[in-house]
Biopython code that builds the backbone (N, CA, C, O; Angstrom):
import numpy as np
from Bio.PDB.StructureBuilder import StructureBuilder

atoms = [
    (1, "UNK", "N", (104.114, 105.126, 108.040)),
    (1, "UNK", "CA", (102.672, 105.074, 108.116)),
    (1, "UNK", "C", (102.192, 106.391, 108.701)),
    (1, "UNK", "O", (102.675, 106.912, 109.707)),
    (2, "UNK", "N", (101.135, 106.906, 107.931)),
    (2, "UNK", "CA", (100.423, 108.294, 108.755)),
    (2, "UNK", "C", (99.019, 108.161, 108.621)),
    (2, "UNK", "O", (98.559, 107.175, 108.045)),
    (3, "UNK", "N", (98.226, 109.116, 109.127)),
    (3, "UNK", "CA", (96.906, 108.622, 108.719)),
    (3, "UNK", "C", (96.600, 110.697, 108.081)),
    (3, "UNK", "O", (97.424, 111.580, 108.318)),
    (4, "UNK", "N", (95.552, 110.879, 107.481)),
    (4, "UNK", "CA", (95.434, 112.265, 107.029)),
    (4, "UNK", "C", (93.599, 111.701, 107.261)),
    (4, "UNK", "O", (92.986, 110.642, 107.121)),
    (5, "UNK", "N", (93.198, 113.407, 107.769)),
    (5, "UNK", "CA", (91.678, 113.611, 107.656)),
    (5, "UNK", "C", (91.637, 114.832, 107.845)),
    (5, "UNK", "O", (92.581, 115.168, 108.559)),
    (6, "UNK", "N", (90.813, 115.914, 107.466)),
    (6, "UNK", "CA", (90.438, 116.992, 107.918)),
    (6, "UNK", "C", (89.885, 117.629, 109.114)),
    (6, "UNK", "O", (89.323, 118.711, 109.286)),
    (7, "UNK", "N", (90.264, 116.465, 110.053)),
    (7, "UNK", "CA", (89.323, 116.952, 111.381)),
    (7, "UNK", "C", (90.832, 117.440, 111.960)),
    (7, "UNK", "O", (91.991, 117.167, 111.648)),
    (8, "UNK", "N", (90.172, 118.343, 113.013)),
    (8, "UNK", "CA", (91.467, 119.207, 114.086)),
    (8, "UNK", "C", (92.469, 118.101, 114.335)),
    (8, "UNK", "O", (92.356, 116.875, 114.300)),
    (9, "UNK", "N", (93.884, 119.227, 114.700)),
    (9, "UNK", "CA", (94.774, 118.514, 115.167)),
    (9, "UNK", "C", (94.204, 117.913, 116.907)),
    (9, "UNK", "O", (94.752, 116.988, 117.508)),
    (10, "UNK", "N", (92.980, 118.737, 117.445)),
    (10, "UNK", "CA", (92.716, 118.232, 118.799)),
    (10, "UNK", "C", (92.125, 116.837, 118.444)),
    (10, "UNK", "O", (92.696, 115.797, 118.775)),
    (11, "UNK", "N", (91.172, 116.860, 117.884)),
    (11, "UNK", "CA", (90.405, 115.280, 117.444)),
    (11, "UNK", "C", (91.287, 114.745, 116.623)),
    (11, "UNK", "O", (90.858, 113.684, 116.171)),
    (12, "UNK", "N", (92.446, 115.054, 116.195)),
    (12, "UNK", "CA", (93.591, 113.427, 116.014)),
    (12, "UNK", "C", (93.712, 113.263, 117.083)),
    (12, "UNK", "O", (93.021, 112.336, 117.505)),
    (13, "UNK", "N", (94.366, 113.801, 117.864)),
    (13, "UNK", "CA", (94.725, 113.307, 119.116)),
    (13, "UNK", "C", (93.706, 112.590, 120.282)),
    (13, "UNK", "O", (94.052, 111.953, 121.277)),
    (14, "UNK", "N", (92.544, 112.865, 119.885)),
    (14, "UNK", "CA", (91.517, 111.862, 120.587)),
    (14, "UNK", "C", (91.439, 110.605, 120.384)),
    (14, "UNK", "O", (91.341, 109.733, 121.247)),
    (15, "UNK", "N", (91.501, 110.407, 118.675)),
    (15, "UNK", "CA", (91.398, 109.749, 118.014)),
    (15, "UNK", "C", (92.642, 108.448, 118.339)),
    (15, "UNK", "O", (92.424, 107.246, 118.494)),
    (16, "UNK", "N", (93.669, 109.012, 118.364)),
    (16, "UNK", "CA", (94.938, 108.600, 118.261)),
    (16, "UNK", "C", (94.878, 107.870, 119.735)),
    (16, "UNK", "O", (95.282, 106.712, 119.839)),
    (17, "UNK", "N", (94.336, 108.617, 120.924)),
    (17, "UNK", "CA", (94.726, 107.999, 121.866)),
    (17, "UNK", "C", (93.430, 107.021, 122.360)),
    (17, "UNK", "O", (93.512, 106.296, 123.351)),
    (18, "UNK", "N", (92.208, 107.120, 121.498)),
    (18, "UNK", "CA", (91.542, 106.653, 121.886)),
    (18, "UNK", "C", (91.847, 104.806, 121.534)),
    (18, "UNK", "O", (91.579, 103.769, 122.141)),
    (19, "UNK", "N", (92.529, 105.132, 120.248)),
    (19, "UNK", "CA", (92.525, 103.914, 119.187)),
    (19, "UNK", "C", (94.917, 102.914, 119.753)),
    (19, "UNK", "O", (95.624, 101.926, 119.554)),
    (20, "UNK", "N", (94.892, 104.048, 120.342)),
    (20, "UNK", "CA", (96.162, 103.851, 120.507)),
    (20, "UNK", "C", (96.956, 103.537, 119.310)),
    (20, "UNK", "O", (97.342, 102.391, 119.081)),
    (21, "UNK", "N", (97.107, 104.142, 118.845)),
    (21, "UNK", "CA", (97.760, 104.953, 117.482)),
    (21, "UNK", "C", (99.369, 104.895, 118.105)),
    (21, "UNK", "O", (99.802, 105.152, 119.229)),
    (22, "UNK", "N", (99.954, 104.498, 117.011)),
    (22, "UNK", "CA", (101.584, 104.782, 117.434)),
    (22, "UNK", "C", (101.908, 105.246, 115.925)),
    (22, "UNK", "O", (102.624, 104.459, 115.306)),
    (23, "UNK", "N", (101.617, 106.059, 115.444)),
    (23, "UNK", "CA", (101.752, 106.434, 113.736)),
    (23, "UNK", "C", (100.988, 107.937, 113.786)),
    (23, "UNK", "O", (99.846, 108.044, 114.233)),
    (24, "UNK", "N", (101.891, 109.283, 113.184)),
    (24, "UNK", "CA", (101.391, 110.363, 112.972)),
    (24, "UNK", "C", (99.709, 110.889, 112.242)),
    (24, "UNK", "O", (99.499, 110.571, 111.072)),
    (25, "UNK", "N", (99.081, 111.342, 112.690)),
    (25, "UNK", "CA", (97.614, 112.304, 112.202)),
    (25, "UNK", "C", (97.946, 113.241, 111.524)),
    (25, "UNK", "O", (98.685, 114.105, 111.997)),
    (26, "UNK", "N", (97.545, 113.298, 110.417)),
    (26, "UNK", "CA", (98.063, 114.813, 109.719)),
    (26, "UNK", "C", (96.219, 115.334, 109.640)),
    (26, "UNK", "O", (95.227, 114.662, 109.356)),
    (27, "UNK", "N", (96.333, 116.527, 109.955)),
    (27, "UNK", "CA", (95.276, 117.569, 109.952)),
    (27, "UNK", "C", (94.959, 118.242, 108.789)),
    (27, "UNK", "O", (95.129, 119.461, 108.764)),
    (28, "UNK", "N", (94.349, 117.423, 107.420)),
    (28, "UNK", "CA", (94.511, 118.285, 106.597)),
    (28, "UNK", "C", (92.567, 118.927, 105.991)),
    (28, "UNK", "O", (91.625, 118.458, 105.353)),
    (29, "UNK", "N", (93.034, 120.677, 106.976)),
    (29, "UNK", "CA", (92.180, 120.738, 107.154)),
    (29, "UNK", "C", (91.075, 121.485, 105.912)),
    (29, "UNK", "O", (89.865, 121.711, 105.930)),
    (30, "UNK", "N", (91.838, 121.653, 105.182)),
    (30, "UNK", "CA", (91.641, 122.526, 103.802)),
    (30, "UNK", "C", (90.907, 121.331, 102.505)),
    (30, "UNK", "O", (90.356, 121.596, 101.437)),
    (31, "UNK", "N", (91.196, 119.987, 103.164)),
    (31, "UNK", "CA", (90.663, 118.808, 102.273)),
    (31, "UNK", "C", (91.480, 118.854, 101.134)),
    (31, "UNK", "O", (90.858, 118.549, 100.117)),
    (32, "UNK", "N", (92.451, 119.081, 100.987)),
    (32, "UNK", "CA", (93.299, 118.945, 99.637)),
    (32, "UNK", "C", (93.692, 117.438, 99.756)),
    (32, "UNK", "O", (92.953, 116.748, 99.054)),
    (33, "UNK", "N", (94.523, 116.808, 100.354)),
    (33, "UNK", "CA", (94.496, 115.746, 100.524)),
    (33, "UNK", "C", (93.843, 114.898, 100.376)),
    (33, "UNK", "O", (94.290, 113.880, 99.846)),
    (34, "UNK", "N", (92.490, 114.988, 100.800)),
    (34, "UNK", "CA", (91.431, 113.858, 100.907)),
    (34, "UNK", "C", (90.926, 114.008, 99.442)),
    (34, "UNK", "O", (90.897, 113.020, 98.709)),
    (35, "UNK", "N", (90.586, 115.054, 99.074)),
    (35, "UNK", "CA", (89.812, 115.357, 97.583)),
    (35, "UNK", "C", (90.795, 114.518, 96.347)),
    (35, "UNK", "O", (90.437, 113.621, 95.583)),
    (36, "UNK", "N", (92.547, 115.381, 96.524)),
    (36, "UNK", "CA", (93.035, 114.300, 95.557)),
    (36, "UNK", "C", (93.034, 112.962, 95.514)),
    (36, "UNK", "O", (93.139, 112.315, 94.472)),
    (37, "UNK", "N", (92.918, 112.505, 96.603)),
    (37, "UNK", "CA", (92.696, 110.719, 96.789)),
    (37, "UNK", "C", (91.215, 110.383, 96.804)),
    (37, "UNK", "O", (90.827, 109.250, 97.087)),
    (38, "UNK", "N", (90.281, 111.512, 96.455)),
    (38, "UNK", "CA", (89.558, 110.722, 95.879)),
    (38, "UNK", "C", (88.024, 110.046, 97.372)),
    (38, "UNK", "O", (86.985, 109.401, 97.232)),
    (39, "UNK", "N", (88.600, 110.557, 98.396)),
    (39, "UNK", "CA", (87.874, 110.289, 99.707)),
    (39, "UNK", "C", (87.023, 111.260, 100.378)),
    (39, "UNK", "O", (86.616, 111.282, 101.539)),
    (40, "UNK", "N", (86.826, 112.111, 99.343)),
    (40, "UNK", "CA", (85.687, 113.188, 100.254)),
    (40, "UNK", "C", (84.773, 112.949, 99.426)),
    (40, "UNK", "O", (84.791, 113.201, 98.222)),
    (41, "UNK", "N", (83.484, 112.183, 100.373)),
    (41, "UNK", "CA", (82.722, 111.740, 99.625)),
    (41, "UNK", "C", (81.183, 112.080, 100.291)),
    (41, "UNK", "O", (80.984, 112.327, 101.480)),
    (42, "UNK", "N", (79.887, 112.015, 98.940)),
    (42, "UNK", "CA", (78.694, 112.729, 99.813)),
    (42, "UNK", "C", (78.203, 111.167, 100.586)),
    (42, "UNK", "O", (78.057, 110.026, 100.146)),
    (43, "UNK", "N", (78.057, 111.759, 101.862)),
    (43, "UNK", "CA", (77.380, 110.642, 102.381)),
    (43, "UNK", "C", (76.058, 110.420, 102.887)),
    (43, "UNK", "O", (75.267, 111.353, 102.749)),
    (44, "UNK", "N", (75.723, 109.544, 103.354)),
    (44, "UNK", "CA", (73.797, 110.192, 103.968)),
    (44, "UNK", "C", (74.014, 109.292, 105.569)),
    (44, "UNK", "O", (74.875, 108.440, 105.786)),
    (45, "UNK", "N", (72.927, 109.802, 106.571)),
    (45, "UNK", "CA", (73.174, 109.023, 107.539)),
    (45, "UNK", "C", (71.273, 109.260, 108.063)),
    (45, "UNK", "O", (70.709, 110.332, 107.843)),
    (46, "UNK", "N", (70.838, 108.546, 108.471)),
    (46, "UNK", "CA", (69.223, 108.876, 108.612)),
    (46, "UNK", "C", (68.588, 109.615, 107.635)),
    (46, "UNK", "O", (67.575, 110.235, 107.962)),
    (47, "UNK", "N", (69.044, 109.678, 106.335)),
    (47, "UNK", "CA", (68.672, 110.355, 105.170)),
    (47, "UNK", "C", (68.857, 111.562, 104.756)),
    (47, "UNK", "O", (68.379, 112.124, 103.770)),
    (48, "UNK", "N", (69.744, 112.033, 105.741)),
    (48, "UNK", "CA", (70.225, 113.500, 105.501)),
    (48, "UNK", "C", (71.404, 113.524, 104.860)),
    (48, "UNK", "O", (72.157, 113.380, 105.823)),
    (49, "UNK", "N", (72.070, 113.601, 103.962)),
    (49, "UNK", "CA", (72.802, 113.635, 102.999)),
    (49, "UNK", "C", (74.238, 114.755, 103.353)),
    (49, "UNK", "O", (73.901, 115.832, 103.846)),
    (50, "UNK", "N", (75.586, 114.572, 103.154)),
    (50, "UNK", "CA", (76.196, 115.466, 103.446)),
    (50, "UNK", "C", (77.968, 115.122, 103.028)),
    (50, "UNK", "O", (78.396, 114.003, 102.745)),
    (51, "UNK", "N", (78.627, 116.141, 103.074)),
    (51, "UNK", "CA", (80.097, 115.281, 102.804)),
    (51, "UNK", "C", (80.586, 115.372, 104.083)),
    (51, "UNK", "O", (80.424, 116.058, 105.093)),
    (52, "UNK", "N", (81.705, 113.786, 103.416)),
    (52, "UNK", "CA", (82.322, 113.509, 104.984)),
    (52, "UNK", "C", (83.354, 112.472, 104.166)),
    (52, "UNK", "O", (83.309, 112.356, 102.942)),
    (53, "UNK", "N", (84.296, 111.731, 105.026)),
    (53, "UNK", "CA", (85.623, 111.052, 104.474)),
    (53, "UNK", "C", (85.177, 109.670, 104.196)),
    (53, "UNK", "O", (84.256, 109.263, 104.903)),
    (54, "UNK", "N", (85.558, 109.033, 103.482)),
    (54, "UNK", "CA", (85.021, 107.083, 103.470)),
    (54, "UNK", "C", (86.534, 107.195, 104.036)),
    (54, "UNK", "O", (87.442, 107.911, 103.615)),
    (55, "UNK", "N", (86.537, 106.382, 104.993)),
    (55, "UNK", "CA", (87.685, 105.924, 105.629)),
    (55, "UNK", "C", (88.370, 105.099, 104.598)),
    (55, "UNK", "O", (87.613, 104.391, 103.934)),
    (56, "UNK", "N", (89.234, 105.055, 104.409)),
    (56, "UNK", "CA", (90.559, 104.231, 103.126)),
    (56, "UNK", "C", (91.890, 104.650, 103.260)),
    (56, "UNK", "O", (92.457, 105.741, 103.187)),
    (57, "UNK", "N", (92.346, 103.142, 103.540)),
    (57, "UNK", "CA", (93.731, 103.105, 103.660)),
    (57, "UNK", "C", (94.416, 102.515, 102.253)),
    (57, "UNK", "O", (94.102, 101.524, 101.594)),
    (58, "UNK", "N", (95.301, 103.344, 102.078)),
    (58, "UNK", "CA", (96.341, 103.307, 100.802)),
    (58, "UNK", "C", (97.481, 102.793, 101.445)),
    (58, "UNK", "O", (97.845, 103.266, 102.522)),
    (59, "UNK", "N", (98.158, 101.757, 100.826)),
    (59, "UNK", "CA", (99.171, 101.135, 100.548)),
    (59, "UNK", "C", (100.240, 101.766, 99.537)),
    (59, "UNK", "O", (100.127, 101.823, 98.312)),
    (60, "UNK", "N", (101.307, 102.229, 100.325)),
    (60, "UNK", "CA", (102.035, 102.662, 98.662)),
    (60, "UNK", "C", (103.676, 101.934, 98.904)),
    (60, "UNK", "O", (104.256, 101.862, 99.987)),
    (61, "UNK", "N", (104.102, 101.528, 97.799)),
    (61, "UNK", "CA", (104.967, 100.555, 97.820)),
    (61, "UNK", "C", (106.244, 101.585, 97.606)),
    (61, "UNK", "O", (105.991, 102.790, 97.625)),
    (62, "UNK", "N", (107.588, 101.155, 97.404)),
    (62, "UNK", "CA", (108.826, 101.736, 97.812)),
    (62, "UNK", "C", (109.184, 102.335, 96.467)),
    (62, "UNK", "O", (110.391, 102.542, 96.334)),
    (63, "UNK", "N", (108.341, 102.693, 95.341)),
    (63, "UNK", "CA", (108.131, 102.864, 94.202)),
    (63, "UNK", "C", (107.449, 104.352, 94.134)),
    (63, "UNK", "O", (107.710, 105.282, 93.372)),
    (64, "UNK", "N", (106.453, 104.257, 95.227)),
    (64, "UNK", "CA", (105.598, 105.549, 95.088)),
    (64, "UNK", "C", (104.252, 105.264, 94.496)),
    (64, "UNK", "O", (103.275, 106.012, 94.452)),
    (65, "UNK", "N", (104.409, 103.821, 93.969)),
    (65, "UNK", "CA", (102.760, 103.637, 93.655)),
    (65, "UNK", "C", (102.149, 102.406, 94.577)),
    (65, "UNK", "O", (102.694, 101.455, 95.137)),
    (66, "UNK", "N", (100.461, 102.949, 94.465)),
    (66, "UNK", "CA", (99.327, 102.735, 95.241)),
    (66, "UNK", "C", (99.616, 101.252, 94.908)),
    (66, "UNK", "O", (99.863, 100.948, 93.740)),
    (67, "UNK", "N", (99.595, 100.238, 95.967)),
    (67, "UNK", "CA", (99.954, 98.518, 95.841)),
    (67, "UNK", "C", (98.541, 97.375, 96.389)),
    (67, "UNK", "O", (98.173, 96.203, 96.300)),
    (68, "UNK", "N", (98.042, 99.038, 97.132)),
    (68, "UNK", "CA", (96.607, 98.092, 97.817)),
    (68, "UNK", "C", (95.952, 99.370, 98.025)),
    (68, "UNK", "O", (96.473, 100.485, 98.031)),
    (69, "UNK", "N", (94.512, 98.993, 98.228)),
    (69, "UNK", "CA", (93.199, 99.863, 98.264)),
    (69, "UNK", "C", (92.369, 99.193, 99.167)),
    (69, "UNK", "O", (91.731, 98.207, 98.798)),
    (70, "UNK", "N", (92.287, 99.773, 100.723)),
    (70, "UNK", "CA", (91.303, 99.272, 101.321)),
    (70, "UNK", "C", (90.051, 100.166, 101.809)),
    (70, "UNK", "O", (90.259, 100.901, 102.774)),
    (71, "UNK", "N", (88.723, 100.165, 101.200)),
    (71, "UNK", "CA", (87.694, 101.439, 101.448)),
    (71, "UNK", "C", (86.734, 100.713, 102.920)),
    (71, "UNK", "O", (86.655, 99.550, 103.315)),
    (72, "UNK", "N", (86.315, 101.578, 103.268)),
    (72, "UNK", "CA", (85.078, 100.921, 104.018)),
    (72, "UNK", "C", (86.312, 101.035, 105.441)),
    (72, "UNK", "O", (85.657, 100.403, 106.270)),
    (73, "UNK", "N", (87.387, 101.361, 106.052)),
    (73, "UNK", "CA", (87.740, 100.769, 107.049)),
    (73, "UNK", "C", (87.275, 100.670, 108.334)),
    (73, "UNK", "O", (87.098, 101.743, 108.910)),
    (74, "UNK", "N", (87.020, 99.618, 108.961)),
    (74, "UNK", "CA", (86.327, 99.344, 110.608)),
    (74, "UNK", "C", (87.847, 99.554, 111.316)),
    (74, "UNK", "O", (88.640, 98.631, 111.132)),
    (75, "UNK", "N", (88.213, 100.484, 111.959)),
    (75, "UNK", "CA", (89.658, 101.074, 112.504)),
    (75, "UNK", "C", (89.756, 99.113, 113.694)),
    (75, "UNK", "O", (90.817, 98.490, 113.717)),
    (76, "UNK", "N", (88.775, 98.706, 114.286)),
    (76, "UNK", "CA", (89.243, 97.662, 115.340)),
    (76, "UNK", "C", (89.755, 96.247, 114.372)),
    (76, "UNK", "O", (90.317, 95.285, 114.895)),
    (77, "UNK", "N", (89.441, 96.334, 112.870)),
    (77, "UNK", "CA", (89.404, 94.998, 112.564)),
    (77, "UNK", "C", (90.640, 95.066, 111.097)),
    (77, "UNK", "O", (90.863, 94.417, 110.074)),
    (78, "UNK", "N", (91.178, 96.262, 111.793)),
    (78, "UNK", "CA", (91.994, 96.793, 109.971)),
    (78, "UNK", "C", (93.577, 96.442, 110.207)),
    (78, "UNK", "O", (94.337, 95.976, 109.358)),
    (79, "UNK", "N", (93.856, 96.738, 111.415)),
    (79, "UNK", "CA", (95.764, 96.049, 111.515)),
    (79, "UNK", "C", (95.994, 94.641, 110.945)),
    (79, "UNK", "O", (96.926, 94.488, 110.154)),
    (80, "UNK", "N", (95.349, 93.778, 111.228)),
    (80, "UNK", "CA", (95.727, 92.246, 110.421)),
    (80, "UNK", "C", (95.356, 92.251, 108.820)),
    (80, "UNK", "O", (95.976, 91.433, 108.139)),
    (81, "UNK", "N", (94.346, 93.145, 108.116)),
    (81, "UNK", "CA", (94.258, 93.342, 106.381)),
    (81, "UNK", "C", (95.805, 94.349, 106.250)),
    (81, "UNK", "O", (96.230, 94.388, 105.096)),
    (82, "UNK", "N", (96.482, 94.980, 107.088)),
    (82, "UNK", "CA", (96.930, 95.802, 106.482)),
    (82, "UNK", "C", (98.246, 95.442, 106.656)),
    (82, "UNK", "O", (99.055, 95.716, 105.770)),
    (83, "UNK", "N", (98.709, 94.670, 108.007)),
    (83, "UNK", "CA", (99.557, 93.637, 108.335)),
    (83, "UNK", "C", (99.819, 92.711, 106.716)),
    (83, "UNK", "O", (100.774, 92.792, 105.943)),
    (84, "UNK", "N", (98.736, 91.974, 106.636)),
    (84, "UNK", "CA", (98.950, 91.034, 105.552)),
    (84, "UNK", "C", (99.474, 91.767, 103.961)),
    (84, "UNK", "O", (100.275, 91.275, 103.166)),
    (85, "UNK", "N", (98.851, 92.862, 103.860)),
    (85, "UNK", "CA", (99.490, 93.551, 102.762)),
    (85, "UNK", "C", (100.762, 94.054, 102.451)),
    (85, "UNK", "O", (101.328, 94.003, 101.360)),
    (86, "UNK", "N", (101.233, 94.630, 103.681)),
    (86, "UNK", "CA", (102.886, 95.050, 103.860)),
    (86, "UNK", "C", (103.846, 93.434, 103.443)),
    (86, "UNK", "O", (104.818, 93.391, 102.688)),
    (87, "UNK", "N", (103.254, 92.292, 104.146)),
    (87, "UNK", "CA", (104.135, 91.177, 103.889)),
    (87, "UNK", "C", (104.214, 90.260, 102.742)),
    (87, "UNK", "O", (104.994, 89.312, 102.657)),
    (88, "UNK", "N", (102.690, 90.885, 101.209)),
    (88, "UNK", "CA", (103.367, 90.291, 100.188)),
    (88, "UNK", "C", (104.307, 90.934, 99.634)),
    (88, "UNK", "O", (104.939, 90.427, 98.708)),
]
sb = StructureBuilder()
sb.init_structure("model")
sb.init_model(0)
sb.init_chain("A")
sb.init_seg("    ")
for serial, (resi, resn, name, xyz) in enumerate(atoms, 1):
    if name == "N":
        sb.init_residue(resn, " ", resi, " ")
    sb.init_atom(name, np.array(xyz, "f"), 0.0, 1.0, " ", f" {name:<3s}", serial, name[0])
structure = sb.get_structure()
């Protein structure tokens, strides 16, 4: 399990310890990552419009292909959807 976003390797580590993370942050800060999957997306927030990541966790099975798609993630309420996916 890893997680990838374009923000600093310092804000993984905020992140990580804020959320208590026991699984690697990759810093990918160039957005290659996020763009091929498809997650750098325009967003708006008080109507100002801008890009930024939709949080989504990928599932990939022992195959190499994508087995689950979860968009939208709330990081406090996502270990038991993602729990349940590893065990079908």
């Amino acid at each position: 399990m890893l997680g990838v976003s374009p923000d600093s390797v310092e804000s993984h580590k905020k992140f990580r310890d804020k959320y208590e993370l026991n699984f690697p942050l990759l810093a990918d800060t160039d957005k290659k990552i996020v763009e091929a999957y498809g997650v750098w997306k325009e967003k708006s927030m008080y109507g100002k419009k801008y890009m930024g990541v939709e949080r989504t966790t990928f599932v990939i099975d022992q195959a190499g292909k994508i087995s689950h798609i979860f968009r939208k993630v709330k990081v406090e309420q996502h270990y038991d959807e993602v729990q349940e996916a590893l065990a079908e």
